[in-house]
N, C-alpha and C positions, 0 to 999 in steps of 0.2 A: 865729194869725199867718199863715198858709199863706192864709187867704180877704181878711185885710187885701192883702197881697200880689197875690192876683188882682184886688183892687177896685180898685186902687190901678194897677194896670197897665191892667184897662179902661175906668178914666177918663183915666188919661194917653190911650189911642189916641181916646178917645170926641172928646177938646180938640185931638186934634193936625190935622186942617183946618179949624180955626179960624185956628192959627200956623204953619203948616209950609207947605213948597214939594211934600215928598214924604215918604208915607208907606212903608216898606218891609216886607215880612213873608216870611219865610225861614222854613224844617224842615232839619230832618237827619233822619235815624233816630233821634236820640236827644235831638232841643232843640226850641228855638222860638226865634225871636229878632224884635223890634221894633225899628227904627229908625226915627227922626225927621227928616228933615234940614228947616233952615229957612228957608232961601235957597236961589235956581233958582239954574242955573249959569251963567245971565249975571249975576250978583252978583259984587264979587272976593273977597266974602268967604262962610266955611262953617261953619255951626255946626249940629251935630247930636248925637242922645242919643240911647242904643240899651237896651236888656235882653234878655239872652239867658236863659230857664230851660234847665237842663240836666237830663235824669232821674239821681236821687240825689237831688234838693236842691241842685244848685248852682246860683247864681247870679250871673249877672255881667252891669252894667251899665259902659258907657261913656260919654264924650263926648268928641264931635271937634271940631275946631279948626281950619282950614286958610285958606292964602290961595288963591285960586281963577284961573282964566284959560283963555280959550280959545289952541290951540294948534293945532300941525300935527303929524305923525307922517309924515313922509314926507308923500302927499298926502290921508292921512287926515287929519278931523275930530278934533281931540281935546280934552277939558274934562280938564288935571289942577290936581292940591294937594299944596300944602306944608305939615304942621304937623305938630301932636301928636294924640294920642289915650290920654287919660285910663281906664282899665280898673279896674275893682276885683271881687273878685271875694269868695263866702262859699261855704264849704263845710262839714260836720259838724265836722270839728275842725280845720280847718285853713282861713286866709283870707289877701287880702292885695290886690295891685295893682300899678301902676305907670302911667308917664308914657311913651309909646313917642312916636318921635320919628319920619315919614316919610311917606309921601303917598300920593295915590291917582290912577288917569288910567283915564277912558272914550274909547273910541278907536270912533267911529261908521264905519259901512261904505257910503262912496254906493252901492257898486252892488248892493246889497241893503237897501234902504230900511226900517225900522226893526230893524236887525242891527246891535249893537255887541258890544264884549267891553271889557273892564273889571279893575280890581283894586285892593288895596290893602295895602300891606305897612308894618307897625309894628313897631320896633324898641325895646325898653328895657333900658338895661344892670343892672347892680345899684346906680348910684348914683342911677337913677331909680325903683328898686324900694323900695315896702316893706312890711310884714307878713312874712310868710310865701313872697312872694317876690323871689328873689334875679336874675333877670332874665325876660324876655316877649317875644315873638315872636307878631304877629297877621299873620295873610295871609289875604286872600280873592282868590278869582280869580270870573268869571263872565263866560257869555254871553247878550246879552238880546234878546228881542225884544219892539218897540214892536206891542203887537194893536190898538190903537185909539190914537189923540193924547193921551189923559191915563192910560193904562195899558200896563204892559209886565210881560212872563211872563221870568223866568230860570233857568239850571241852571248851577251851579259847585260849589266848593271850599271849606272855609272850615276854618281850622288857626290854634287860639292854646296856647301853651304856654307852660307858668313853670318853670323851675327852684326846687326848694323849697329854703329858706333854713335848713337843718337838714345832719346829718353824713351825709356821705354824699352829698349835692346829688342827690335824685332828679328826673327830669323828668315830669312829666304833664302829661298834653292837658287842659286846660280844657273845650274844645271843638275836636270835629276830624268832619268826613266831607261828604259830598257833599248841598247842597244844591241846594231849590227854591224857588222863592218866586214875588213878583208886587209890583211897585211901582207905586204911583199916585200921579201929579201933580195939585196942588194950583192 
C-alpha cells in the first residue's frame, strides 16, 4: 500500500509540467508536502491539488479553488484569492476533512526585486467538517525569493488543525512547523 502511494505521488509530480502553472515542494521537520497549482496569476481563476505526507503515516491531501486578481496593498504589488480549500486527511485510527472557506495574497516588494511574502489562511466550521472532524484551521505564512525567472527559494510557517469530533473535543496539529521549500514556474 505504502509503495502504491509513493508511485502514485511520483507520477502525479512526474505529469504535473505538462498541466500546471507551478509546481511547489515544502519540508517541515516532520512532512513533505506537494502542490500543483494550474493557472498563472494572470488567470482570474485558481485551481490546485496539494499532498502532504506527515511522519506516523498521515496523510493529507487538498484542493483549492479560488477566484484570482491582481491588486494593490498600499503601493505594493499584490495577486490575492477568494474561495475554498477542500482538505481531507487519514491517520491510523482516526480520519476525516473539511471545506475551509478563505483566501490567499502574495504581496511582491519593488524595491527588492524578486522578494515577496505571502499567505494563506482556511477556515472550516463544523458544518463544513466531516469524519472525524469537528472543525479546521489551515494557515501558511512565507517569504520568497525569485533566484532565477522560473524558480524561487522560500522560508515560512505552515499550521493546520482539526478539532476531533469525539467527547472531550481534543485538538491536534495535522501538521504544523517551520518550513522550506522552492517553487518552479511552468
Amino acid at each position: 500500500m505504502r509503495i502504491t502511494r509513493i508511485s502514485a505521488l511520483a507520477l502525479s509530480l512526474a505529469t504535473a509540467p505538462v498541466m500546471a502553472a507551478d509546481l511547489d515542494l515544502s519540508l517541515t521537520n516532520d512532512s513533505v508536502k506537494g502542490q500543483v497549482n494550474f493557472f498563472g496569476t494572470q488567470e482570474e481563476l485558481q485551481l490546485g491539488a496539494g499532498y502532504t505526507y506527515r511522519e506516523g503515516s498521515r496523510h493529507i491531501g487538498n484542493v483549492d479553488f479560488h477566484a484570482q486578481g491582481r491588486t494593490a496593498l498600499g503601493n505594493l504589488p499584490t495577486t490575492a484569492g477568494i474561495g475554498m480549500r477542500g482538505i481531507a486527511w487519514d491517520d491510523d485510527q482516526v480520519d476525516g476533512g473539511a471545506i475551509g472557506l478563505g483566501g490567499f495574497a502574495t504581496v511582491n516588494i519593488p524595491d527588492v526585486p524578486g522578494l515577496s511574502f505571502g499567505g494563506n489562511l482556511h477556515y472550516a466550521p463544523s458544518i463544513l467538517s466531516f469524519g472525524d472532524s469537528d472543525d479546521m484551521t489551515s494557515l501558511e505564512l512565507r517569504g520568497s525569493y525569485r533566484v532565477i525567472r522560473n524558480a524561487e527559494v522560500f522560508l515560512g510557517y505552515r499550521y493546520l488543525n482539526t478539532e476531533l469530533d469525539f467527547a472531550g473535543n481534543p485538538d491536534i496539529n495535522l501538521d504544523e512547523g517551520v518550513l522550506a521549500g522552492m517553487k518552479i514556474f511552468f
